[in-house]
C-alpha positions in Angstrom: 0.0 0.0 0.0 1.4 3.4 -0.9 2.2 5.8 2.1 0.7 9.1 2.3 4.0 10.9 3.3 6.5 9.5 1.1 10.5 10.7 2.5 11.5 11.2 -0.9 9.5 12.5 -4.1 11.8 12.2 -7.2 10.2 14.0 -10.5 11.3 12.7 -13.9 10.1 14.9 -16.9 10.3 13.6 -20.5 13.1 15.9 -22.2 12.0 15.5 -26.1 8.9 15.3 -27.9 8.6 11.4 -29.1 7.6 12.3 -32.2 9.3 15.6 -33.4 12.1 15.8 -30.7 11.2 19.3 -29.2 12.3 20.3 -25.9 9.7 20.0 -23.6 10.9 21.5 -20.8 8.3 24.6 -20.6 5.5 22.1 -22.2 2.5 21.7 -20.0 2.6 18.6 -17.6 -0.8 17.0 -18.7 -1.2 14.0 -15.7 1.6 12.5 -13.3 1.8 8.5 -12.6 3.6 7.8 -9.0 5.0 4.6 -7.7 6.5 3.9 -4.6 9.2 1.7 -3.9 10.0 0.7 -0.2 13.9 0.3 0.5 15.3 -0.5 3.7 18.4 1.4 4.8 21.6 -0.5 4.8 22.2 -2.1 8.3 25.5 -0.8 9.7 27.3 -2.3 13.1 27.6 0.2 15.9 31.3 0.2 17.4 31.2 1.6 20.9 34.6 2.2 22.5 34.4 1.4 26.3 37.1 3.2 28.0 38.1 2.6 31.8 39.8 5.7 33.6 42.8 5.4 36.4 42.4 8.6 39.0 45.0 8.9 41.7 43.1 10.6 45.0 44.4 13.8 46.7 45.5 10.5 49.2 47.9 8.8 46.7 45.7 6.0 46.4 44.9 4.9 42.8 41.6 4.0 41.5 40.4 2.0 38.4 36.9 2.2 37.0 35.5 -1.2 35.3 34.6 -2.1 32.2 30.6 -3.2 31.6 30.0 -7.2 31.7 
């Protein structure tokens, strides 16, 4: 079933008369046939970058964060 709110709308205009080859660019757009095709976007892995800090307390002591499971 088409959708009512397409994301795209792409318009392609005939550039020559058929039959005597004029340019039809300012010619009179009589009707307009749509179709919709339906694409699904290419899947892409997400990298996530997990990165564990080292802080060293006004004490001296050093502490190190951990990494997620």
């Amino acid at each position: 079933l088409p959708v009512q709110h397409p994301d795209k709308v792409l318009y392609h205009a005939p550039s020559n008369c058929k039959s005597c080859g004029r340019d039809l660019r300012d010619a009179d757009i009589i009707d307009t046939e749509a179709r919709q095709v339906f694409d699904l976007p290419p899947m892409a892995p997400e990298v996530i970058e997990h990165r564990v800090q080292r802080r060293r307390c006004r004490c001296g002591t050093l502490s190190v964060a951990s990494f997620p499971p």
